[in-house]
C-alpha positions in Angstrom: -0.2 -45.1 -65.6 -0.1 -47.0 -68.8 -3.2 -48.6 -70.3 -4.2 -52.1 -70.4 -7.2 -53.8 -72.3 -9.7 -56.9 -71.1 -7.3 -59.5 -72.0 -4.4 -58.3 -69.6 -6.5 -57.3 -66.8 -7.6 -60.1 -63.7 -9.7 -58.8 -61.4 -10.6 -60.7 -58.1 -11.8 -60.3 -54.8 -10.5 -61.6 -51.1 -13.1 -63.2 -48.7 -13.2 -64.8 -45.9 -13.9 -65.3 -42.1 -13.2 -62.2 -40.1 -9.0 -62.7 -38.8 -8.3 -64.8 -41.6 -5.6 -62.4 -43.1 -6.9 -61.2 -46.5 -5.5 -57.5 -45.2 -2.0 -59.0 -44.5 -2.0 -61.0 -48.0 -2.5 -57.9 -50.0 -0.5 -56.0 -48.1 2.0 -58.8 -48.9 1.5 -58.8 -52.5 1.7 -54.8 -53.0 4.9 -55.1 -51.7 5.9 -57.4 -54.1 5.1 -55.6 -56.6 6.7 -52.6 -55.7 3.1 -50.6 -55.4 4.5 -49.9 -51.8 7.9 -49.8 -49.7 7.1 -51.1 -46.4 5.0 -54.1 -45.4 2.4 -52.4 -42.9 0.3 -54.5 -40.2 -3.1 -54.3 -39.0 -1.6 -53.9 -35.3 -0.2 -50.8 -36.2 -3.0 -49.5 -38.0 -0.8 -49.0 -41.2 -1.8 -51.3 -44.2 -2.8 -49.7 -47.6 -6.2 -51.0 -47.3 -7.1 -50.5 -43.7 -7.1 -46.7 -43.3 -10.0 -44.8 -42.3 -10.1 -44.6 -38.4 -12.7 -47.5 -37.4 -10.4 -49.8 -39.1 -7.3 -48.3 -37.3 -9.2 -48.7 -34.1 -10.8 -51.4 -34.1 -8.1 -53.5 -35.9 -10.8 -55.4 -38.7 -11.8 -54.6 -42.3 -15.0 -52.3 -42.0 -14.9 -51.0 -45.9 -14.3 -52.9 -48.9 -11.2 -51.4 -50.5 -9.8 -51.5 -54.3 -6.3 -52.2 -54.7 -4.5 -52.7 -57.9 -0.9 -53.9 -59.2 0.8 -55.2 -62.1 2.9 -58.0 -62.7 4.2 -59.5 -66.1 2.5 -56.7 -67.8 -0.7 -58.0 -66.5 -2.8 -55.2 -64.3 -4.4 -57.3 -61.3 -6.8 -55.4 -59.8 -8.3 -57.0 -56.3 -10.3 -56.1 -53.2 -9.6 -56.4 -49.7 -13.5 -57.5 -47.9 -14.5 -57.5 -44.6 -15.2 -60.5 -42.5 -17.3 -59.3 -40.4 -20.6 -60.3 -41.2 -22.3 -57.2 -40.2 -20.4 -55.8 -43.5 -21.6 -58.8 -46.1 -23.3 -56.2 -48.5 -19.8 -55.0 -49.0 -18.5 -58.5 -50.0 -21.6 -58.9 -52.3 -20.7 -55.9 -54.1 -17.3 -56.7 -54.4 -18.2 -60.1 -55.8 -20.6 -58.8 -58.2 -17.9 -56.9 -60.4 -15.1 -59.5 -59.9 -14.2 -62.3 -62.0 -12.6 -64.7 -59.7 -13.2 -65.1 -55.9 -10.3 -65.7 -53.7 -11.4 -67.5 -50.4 -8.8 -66.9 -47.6 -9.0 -69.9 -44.9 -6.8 -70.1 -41.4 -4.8 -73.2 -41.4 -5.2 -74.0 -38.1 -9.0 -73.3 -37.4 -9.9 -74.3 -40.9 -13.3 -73.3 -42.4 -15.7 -71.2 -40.4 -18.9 -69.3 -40.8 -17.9 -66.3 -42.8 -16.1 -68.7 -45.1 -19.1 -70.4 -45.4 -21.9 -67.8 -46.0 -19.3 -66.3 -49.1 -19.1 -69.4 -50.3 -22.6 -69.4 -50.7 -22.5 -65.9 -52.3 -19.9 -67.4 -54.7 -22.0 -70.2 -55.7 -25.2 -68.5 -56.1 -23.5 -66.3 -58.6 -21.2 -69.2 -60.0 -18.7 -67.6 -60.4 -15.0 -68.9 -60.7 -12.9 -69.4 -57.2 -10.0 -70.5 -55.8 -8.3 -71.0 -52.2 -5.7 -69.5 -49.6 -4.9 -71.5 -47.2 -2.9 -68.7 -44.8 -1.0 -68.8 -41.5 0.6 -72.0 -42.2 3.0 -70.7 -40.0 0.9 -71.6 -36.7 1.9 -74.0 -35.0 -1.4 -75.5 -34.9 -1.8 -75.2 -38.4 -3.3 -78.5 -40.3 -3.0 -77.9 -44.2 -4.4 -81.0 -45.3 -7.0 -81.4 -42.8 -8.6 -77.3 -44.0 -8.3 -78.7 -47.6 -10.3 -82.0 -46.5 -12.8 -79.4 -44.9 -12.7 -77.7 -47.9 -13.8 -80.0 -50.1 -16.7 -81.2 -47.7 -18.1 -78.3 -46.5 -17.3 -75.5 -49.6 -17.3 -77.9 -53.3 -15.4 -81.6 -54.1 -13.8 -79.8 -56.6 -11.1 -77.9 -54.1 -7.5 -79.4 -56.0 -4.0 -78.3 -54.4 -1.5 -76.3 -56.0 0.9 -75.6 -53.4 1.4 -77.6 -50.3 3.6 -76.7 -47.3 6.9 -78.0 -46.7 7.5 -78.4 -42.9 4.3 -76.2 -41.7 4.2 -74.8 -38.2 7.0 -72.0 -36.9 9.6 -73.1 -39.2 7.0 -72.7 -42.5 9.3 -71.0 -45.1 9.1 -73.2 -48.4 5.6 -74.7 -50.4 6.1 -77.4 -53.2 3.9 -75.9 -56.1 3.1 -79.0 -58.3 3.0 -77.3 -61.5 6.3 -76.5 -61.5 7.3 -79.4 -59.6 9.7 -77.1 -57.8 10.3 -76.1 -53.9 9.6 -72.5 -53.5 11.7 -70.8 -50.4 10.9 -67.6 -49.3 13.7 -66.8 -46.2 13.1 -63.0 -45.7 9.8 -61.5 -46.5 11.6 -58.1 -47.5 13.9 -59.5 -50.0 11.4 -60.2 -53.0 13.6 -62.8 -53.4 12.0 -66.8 -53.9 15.1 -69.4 -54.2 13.5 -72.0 -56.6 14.8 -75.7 -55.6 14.5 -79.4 -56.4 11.4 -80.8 -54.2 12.8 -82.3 -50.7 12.9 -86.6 -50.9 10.2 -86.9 -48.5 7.7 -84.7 -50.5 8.2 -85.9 -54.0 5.8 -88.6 -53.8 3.6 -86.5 -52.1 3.9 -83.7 -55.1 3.7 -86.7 -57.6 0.1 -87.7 -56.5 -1.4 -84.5 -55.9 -0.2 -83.4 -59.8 -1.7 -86.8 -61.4 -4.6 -85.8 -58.9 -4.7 -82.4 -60.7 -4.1 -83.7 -64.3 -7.3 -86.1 -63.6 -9.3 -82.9 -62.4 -8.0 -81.0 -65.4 -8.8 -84.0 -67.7 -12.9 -84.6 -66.8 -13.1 -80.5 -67.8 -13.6 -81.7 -71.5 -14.3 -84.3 -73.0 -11.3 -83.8 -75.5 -8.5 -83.6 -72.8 -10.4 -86.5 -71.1 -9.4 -88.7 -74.5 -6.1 -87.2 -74.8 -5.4 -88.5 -71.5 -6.6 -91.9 -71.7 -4.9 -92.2 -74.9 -1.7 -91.2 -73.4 -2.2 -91.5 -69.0 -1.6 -88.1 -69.4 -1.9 -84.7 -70.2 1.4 -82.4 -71.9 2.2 -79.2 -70.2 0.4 -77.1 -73.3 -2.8 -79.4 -72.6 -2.6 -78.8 -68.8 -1.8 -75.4 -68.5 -4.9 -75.0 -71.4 -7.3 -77.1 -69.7 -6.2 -75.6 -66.3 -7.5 -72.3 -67.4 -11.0 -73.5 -69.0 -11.5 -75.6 -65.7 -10.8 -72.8 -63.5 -13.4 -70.9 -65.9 -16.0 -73.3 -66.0 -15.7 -73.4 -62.0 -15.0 -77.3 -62.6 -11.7 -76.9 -60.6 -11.2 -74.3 -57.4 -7.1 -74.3 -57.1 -6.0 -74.2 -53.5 -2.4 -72.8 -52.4 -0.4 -72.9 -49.1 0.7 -69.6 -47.8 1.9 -66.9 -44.9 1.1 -63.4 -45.4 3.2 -62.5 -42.1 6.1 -64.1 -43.8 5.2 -63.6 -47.1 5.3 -67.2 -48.0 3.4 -68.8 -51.3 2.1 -65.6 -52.3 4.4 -64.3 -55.4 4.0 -68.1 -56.6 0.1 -67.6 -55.9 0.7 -63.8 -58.4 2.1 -65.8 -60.9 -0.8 -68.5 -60.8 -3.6 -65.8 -61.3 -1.6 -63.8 -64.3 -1.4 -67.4 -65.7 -4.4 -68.9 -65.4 -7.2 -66.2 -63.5 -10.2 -65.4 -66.4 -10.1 -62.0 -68.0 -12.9 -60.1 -68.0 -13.0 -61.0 -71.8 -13.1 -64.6 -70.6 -16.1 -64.8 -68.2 -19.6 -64.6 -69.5 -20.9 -61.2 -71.1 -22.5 -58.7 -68.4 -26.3 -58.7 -68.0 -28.2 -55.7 -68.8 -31.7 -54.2 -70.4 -32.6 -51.5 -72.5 -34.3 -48.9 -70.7 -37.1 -48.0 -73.2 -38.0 -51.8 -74.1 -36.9 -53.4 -70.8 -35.2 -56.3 -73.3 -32.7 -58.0 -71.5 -29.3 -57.9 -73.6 -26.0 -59.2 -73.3 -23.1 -56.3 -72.3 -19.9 -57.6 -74.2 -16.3 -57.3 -72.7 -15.4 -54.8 -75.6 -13.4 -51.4 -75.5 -14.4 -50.8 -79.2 -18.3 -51.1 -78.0 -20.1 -48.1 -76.6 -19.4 -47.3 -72.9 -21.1 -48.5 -70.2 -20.0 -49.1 -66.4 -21.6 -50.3 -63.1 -21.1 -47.5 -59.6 -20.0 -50.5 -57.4 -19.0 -48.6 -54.4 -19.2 -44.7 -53.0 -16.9 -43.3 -50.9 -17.2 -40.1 -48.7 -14.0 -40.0 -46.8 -12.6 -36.4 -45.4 -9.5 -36.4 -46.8 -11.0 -37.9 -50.2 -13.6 -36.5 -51.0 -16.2 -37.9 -53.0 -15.9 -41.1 -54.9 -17.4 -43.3 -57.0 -16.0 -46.4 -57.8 -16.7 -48.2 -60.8 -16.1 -51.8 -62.9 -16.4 -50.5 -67.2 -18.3 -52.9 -68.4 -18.0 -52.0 -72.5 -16.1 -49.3 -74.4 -13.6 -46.9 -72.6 -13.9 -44.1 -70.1 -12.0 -41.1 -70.5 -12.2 -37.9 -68.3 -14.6 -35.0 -69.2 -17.3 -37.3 -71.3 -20.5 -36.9 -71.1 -22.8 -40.2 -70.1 -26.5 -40.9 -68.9 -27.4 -42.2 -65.9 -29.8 -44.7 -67.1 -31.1 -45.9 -63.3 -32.4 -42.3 -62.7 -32.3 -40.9 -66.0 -29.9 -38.0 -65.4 -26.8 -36.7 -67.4 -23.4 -37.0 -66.0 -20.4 -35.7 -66.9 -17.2 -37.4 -65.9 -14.3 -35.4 -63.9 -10.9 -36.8 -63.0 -10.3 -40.5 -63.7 -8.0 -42.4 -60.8 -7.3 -46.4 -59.9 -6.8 -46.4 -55.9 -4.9 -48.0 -53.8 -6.6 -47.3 -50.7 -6.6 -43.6 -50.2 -3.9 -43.1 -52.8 -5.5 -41.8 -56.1 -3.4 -42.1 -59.7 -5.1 -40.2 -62.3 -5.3 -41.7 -65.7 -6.2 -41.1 -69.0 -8.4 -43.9 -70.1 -9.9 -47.0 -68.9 -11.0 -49.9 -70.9 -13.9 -52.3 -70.6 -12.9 -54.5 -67.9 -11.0 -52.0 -65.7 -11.7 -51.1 -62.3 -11.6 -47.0 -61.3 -12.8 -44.3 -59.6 -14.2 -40.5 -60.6 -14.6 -37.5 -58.7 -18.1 -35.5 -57.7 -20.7 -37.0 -59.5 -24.0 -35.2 -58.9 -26.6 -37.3 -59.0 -25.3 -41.1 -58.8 -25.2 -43.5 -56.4 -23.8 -46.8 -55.5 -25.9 -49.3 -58.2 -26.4 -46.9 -60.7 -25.6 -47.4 -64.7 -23.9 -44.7 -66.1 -24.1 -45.5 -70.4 -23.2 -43.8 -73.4 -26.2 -42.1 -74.9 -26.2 -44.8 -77.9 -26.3 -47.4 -75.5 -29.3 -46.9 -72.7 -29.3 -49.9 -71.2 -29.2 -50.7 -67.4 -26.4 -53.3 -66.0 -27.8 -56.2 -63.3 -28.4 -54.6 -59.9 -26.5 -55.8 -57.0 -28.7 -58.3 -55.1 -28.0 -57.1 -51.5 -29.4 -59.2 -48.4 -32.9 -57.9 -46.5 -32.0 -56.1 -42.9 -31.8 -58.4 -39.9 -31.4 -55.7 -37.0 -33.5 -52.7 -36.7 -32.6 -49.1 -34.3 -34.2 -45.9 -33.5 -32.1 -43.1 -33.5 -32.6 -40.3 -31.1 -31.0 -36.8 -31.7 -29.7 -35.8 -27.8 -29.8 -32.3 -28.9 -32.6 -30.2 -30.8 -32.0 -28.8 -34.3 -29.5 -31.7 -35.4 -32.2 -33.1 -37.5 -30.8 -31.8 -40.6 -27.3 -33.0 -40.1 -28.3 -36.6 -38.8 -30.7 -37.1 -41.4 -27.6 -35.9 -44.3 -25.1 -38.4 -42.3 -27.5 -41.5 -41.9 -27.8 -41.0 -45.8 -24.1 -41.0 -46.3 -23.9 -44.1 -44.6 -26.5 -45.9 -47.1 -24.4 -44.6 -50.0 -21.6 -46.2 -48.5 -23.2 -49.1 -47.6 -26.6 -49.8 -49.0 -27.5 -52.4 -46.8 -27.7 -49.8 -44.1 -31.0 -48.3 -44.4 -32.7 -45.4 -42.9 -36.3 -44.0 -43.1 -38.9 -41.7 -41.1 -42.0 -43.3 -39.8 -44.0 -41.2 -39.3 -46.3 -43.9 -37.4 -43.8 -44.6 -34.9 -42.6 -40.7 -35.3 -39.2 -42.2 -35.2 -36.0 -42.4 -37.3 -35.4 -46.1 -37.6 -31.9 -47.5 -38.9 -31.5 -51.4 -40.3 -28.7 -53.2 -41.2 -27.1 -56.6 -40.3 -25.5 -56.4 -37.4 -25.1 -54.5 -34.2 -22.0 -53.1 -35.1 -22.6 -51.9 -38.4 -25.6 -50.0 -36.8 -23.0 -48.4 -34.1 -20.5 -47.5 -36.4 -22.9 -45.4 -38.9 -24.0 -43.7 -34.9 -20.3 -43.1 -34.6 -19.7 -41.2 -38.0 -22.4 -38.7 -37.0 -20.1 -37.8 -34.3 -17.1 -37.9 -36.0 -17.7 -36.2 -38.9 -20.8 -34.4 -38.4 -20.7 -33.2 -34.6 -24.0 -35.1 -33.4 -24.6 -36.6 -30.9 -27.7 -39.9 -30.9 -29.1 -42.5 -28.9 -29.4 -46.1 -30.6 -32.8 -47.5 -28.9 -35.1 -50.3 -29.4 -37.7 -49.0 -32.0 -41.5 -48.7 -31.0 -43.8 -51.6 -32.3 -46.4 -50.6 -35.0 -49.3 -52.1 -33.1 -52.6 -52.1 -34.3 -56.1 -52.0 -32.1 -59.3 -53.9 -33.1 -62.3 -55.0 -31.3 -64.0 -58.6 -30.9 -67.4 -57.7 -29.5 -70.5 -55.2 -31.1 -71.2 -51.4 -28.9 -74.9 -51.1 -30.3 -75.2 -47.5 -29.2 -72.2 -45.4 -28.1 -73.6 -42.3 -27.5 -72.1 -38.5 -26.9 -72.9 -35.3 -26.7 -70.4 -32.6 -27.7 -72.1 -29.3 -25.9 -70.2 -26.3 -25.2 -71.4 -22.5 -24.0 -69.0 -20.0 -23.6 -71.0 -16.8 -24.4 -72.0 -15.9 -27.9 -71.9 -18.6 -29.9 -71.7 -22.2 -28.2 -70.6 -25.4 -29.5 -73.4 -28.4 -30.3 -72.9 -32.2 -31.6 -74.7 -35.3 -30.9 -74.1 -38.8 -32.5 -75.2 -42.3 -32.2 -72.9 -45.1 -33.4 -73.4 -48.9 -33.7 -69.4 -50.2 -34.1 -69.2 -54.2 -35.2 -65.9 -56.0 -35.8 -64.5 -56.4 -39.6 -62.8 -59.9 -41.2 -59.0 -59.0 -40.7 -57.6 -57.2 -43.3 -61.2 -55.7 -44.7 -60.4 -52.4 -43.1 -62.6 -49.5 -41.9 -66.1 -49.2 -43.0 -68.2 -46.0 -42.5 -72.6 -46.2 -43.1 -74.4 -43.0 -43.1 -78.0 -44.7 -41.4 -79.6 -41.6 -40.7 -83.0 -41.2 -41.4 -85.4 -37.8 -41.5 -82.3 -35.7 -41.3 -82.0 -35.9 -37.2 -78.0 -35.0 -38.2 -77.8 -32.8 -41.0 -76.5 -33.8 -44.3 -73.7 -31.4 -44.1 -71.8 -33.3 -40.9 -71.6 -36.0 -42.0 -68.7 -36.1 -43.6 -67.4 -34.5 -40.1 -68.4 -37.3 -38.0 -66.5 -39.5 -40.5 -63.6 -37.3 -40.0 -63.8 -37.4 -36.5 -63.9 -41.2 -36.8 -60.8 -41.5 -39.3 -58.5 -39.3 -36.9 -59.1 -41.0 -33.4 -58.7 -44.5 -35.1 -55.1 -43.3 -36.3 -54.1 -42.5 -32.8 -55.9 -45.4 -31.4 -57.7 -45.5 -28.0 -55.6 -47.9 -26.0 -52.1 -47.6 -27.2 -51.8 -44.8 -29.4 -51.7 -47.4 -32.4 -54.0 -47.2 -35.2 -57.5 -48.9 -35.2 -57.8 -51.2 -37.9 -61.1 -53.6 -39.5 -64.4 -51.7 -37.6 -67.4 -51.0 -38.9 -68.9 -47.9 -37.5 -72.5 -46.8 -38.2 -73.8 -43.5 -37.4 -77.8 -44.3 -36.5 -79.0 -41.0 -34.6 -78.3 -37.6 -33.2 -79.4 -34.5 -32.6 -78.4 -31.2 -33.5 -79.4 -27.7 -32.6 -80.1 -25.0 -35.2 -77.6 -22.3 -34.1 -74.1 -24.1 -32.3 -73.6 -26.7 -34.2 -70.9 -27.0 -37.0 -68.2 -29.7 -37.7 -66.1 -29.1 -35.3 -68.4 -30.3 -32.9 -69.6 -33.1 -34.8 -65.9 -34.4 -35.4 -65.4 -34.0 -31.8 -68.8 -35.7 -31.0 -68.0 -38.9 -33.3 -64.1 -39.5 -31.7 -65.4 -39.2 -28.6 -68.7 -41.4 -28.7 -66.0 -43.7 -30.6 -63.7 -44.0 -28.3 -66.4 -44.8 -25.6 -68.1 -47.1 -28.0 -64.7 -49.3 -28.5 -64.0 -50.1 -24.9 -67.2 -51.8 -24.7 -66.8 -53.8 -27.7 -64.1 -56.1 -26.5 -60.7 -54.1 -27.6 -58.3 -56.1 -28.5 -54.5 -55.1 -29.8 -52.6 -56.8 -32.6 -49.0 -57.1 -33.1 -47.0 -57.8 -36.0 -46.1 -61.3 -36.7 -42.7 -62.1 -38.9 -41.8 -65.4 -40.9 -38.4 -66.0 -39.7 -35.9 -68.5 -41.2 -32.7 -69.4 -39.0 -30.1 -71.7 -40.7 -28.0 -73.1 -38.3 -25.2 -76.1 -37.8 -27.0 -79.2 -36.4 -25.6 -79.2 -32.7 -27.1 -75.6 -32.2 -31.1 -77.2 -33.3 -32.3 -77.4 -29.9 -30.9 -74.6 -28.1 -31.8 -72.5 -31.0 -35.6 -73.9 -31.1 -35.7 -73.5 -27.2 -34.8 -69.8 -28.0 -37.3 -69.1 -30.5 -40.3 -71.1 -28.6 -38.7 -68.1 -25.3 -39.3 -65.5 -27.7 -43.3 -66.7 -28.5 -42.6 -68.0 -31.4 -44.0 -71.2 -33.1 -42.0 -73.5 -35.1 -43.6 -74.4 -38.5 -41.2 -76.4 -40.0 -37.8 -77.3 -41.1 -35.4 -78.8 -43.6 -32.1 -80.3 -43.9 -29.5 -78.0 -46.0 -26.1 -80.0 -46.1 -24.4 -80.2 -42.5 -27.4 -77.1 -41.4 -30.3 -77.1 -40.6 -32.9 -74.6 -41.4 -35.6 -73.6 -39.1 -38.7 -72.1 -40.2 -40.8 -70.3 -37.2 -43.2 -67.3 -36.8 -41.8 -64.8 -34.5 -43.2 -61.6 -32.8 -41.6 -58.4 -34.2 -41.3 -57.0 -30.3 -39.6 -60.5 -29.5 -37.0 -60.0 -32.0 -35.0 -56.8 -31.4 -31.5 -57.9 -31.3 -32.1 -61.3 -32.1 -29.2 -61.2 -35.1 -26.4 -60.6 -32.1 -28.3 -63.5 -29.9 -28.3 -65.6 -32.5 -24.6 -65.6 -33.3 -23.8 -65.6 -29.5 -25.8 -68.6 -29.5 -24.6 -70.5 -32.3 -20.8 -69.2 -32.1 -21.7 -66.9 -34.9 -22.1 -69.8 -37.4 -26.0 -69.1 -37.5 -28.1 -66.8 -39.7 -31.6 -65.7 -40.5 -34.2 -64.2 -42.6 -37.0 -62.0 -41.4 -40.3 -61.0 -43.2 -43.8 -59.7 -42.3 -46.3 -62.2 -42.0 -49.3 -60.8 -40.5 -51.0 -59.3 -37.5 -52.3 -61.4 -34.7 -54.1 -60.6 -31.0 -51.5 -60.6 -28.5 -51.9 -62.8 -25.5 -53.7 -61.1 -22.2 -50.6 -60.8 -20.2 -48.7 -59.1 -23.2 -51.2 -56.6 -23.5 -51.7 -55.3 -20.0 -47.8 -54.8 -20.2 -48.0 -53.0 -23.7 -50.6 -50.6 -22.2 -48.9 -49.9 -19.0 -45.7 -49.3 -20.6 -48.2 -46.7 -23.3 -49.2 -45.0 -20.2 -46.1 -44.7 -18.4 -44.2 -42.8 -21.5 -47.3 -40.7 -22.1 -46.9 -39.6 -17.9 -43.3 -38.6 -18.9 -44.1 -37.0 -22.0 
């Protein structure tokens, strides 16, 4: 594999609504390239980038995949996204080391939701984009009508390249207005374009779309803006100039008709990116800081600099291996060097160096800043770590990945399995960080989060597959917490036990009082002429502290009491701390039925942004679920709804939500506070507390 620095190398990324064919156009354009023989399809589960058996089955992109080609001595490196929206943190990462964003749109149903939330990804990151619009073949297919959408939903500054000639069934030729040429593509096999004159009927059409593009082109700068009102005009050295800074300065998103299932528009499209597409050595510098001064510094696109690179992407596949896939940032990798991990402060030494294309693996020599690769076997990095020369210790820009929206408890059906489901739930947050797993111990459960319901299945199916485990996916327990609203002046018990010998002896009076919420528990030692001893004390505390973490009515914790131990008695022989501890839970737990008990539950802010039409069914949803709207705001064509929202109300909200809004709506959860929950609520919550402690 020969070398390539910054300056040849475009690297890009394919989003886009779920079905929308960014699979099919790489496939395409592989082909083309020679990097493969045979055009593979999703329905037969035998495209380069679509391999690992949940893809195969399932027929959709799970994984994002690096893919790489070259073309006029120019390497193109790209990645084939999901669409699915359950896999958005692999889109973010994929965006994050990219210099241009491709958007893939379907000609016929024209922008939808996962177009949509990339775009805002894109924007938020402003970063350089252009546009596919594919399956112009359809017969439904309405090119000009997607670009209108286009520019009113996505940015104004959406300009066509390539239009279709004759779109529908027929769709074999696009007019690319740069060239000025009709661009036929009859077998999708041959390689072969025939380049001809534009058809009659489509000149003028080619003619006002170019002086449409040399207008766009012209506001870029100010210079080209007075070359061209000097001269009505720009010259092709100007355009094809200006074209390029535009593109960079995201003041001009290119848009191109294609087919990826009859390969049509796409070698043009090649061409377009070697042309015009930003270098790495184009875009703006990485961001990084040093790790001892935490000074933010600017990472140059330079292979003469010292090394550093961004871990992007892990892979654990079977048949791979290990993998860790990586953008250089500066300097040049080669095999066997020795870097720091500078998010974890461990040394690394690098193994074999590949590029991928999908599972295939080519092992090079070198990589240069810019470059995208993979190494083998790292031991102690993971996806978002900064591996760095030791000159340079400085840590690149973490990937900003979304918070989780769905949450699951997982439930080994089989003893012993602990081991290997808590190793496999960790492989799939490697593999997908926005897939989280933790114990807690509160709940004494294993809960899973993610985005979606699928993602959440899927990382339940790989402990089958390739560990041999088999779990449940349930609704998690709530943390509940128990308080009272009333005063117990004297809760009162004796602890007395004789069993021969030795007995067992502990009296206590306590005076419990509600706390302001959130001033936690408060313990006061009244005793007076030593009627408990000084040296239980700190027993009858303990007993305190360990009935109010298994609470009284729910087995949650016991939160913002004040508890005052007043009186007692104690006898000189049984007693000891043991009975005291036992004394004070006891007289406790007596003492906090009487004082009004109350239980809490948690209480999330929860922000749903949604298309207009869906408002009121949406609203009507969240006032079902308990909630109370405190507001909204308009966002563009959405509208965003801000409500508070009971955490027990909201388990598989994310999948109701897209039902309801035919997936164009999302949201945003976070912990708010605790609140009382209403009568009828609680006399369920206990019930439901008793019934699983019967069955336990």
């Amino acid at each position: 594999m020969k070398e390539f620095n910054a300056e040849s190398i475009r690297n890009l990324a394919f989003v886009g609504h779920g079905g929308s064919g960014k699979t099919t156009i790489t496939e395409f354009l592989l082909y083309t390239a020679g990097e493969i023989n045979r055009i593979g399809t999703t329905e037969e589960g035998n495209t380069v980038s679509d391999y690992n058996t949940n893809e195969i089955e399932r027929k959709i992109s799970i994984s994002s995949t690096p893919l790489h080609l070259e073309r006029n001595n120019v390497k193109i490196n790209f990645i084939d996204t999901p669409g699915y929206s359950d896999f958005v943190g692999q889109v973010i990462s994929s965006l994050h080391v990219v210099d241009t964003a491709v958007v893939v749109i379907k000609g016929a149903e024209g922008v939808e939701v996962g177009t949509e939330i990339n775009w805002e990804t894109i924007k938020n990151q402003d970063m350089p984009a252009a546009i596919i619009v594919n399956k112009l073949d359809n017969e439904h297919s309405k090119f000009d009508e997607t670009i209108k959408m286009a520019k009113e939903r996505l940015t104004s500054d959406v300009t066509v390249i390539s239009f279709p000639v004759d779109e529908g069934i027929n769709f074999t030729t696009v007019v690319d207005i740069l060239k000025m040429k009709a661009l036929t593509f009859n077998d999708p096999t041959s390689r072969k374009v025939v380049e001809s004159d534009i058809p009659e009927k489509y000149k003028d059409l080619a003619q006002t779309l170019r002086e449409e593009l040399i207008e766009k082109v012209a506001e870029s700068t100010e210079e080209l803006m007075n070359k061209f009102f000097e001269e009505g005009t720009l010259s092709d050295e100007n355009l094809k100039k200006g074209l390029k800074a535009a593109m960079l300065n995201r003041a001009l998103v290119p848009a191109f008709a294609a087919s990826a299932r009859k390969g049509v528009g796409l070698n043009d499209f090649l061409d377009f990116v070697v042309d015009y597409f930003p270098s790495p050595k184009d875009g703006a510098p990485g961001e990084g800081q040093l790790v001892d001064s935490k000074t933010k510094i600017e990472i140059k696109c330079d292979e003469k600099a010292e090394p550093a690179c961004l871990i992007f992407k892990s892979l654990s596949e079977q048949h791979l291996g290990e993998l860790s896939i990586f953008k250089v940032y500066s300097g040049s990798l080669t095999a066997g060097m020795d870097m720091v991990n500078t998010s974890r402060g461990k040394n690394e030494r690098l193994g074999q160096l590949f590029v991928i294309n999908g599972k295939q693996r080519t092992e090079v020599a070198k990589l240069n800043a810019g470059d995208i690769g993979a190494v083998v076997k790292l031991k102690d990095t993971h996806t978002g770590n900064t591996l760095s020369s030791k000159n340079l210790s400085v840590v690149i820009k973490e990937i900003e990945l979304p918070e989780s929206v769905i949450r699951g408890a997982v439930m080994a059906k089989a003893k012993g399995d602990e081991d290997k489901i808590s190793s496999g739930l960790h492989t799939a947050h490697e593999e997908d960080p926005t897939f989280s797993v933790q114990y807690d111990p509160e709940l004494a459960q294993t809960i899973v989060s993610g985005q979606g319901e699928l993602q959440l299945s899927l990382a339940v199916k790989m402990l089958k597959d390739r560990y041999g485990v088999e779990v449940d996916l349930v609704e998690p327990r709530i943390p509940y917490r128990e308080t009272i609203k009333g005063r117990c002046d004297d809760a009162e018990f004796k602890h007395k036990k004789q069993s021969g010998g030795r007995g067992q002896y502990g009296h206590v009076h306590l005076k419990l009082e509600p706390q302001p919420r959130g001033a936690g528990f408060e313990f006061v030692n009244a005793i007076v002429g030593g009627v408990v001893p000084g040296r239980f004390i700190p027993a009858v505390e303990k007993g305190l502290n360990e009935i109010m973490a298994k609470g009284v009515l729910t087995g949650s914790k016991v939160i913002d009491v004040k508890v005052t131990l007043f009186d007692g008695t104690y006898h000189n022989v049984d007693s000891d701390e043991v009975s005291f501890r036992l004394a004070a839970s006891q007289a406790f737990k007596k003492g906090f039925m009487e004082a009004k008990p109350v239980i809490l539950e948690p209480v999330y802010d929860v922000t749903v942004k949604v298309p207009e039409e869906f408002m009121g069914d949406v609203m009507g949803d969240i006032s079902s679920r308990r909630g109370k709207i405190s507001g909204m705001d308009a966002d563009g064509s959405f509208q965003v709804i801000k409500a508070k929202v009971p955490l027990a109300e909201l388990y598989k909200y994310s999948t109701h939500l897209r039902s309801l809004t035919s997936g164009r709506g999302i949201h945003h959860r976070e912990f708010s506070h605790y609140e009382e929950v209403p009568k009828e609520v609680e006399a369920k919550i206990i019930d439901d507390y008793k019934k699983s402690k019967e069955e336990d």
